[in-house]
N, C-alpha and C positions, 0 to 999 in steps of 0.2 A: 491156403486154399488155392486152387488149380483152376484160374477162369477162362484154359487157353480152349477154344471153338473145337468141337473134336472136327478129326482129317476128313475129306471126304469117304474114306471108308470104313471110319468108323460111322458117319452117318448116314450113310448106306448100313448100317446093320443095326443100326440102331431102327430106322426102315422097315425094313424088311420085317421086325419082329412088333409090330405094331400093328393093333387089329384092323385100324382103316388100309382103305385101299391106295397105294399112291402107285402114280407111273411118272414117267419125265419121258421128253420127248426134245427132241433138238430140234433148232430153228428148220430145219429140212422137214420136221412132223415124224422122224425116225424114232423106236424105241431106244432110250437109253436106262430105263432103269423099271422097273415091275416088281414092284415086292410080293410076298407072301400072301396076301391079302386079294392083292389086286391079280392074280392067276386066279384065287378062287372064285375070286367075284364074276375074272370076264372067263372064268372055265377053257383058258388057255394056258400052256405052260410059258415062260419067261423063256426056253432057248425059243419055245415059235418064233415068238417076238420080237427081241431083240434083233436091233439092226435094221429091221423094216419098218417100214412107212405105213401109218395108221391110215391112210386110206384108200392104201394094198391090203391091208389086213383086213379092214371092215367099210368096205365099198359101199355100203348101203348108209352110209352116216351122209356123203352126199347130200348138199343141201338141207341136212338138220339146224335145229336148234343148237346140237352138237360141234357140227361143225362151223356154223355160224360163230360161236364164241370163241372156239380154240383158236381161230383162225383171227379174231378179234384183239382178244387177248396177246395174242404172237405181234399183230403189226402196231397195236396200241401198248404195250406194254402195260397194261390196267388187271387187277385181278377181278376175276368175271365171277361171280357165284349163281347159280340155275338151278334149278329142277325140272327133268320131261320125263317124259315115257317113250320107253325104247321098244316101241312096240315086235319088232323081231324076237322080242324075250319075255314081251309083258312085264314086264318090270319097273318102276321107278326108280329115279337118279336121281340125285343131291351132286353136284359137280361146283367145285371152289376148282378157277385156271389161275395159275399164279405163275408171271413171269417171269425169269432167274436172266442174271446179270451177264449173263453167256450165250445170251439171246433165243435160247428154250424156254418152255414152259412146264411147269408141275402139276397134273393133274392129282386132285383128291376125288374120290368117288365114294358115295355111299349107296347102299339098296335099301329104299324110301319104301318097297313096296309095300312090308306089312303094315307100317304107319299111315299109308295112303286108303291101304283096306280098312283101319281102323276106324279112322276119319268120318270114312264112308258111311259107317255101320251108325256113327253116333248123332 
């Protein structure tokens, strides 16, 4: 049996073909990776992205919740887990920041919203 860690691009596609949402971003806050997932979720495509800095991209995170933790997570090296509302979208976020040994971090993202509306209801 074959226990060797697959390469990094096989795990990148192993990624990308995974229903959650993940992005990576390098210690700069640049896109370095966007899966399949994570375009549909933030309704951008992966070349937009790539290469630019998350808060050229989305100016308005600014003082969030948001960026309070990515930015936590980066100089702590601690993995952050949260939930807000992104009110630009209306939407709720499930956000796990995980710090990688190359001094980025990996975001997971999921949309909370219908479970938040359910909540609601009950």
């Amino acid at each position: 049996m074959n226990l060797t860690p697959p390469t990094s691009d096989a795990a990148a596609s192993i990624l990308d073909n995974v229903p959650e949402a993940y992005v990576r971003f390098d210690s700069e806050f640049r896109y370095g990776f966007v899966n399949r997932a994570a375009e549909q979720l933030l309704g951008k495509n992966r070349a937009d992205l790539l290469g630019k800095v998350l808060w050229d991209v989305y100016p308005e995170l600014g003082g969030t919740l948001f960026e309070g933790n990515y930015r936590r997570a980066m100089a702590e090296r601690a993995t952050i887990t949260f939930e807000d509302f992104w009110e630009p979208q209306q939407r709720w976020y499930g956000i796990t920041v995980t710090p990688e040994p190359e001094g980025g971090i990996v975001v997971r993202l999921a949309d909370l919203t219908e479970r938040k509306r359910a909540d609601a209801i009950v």
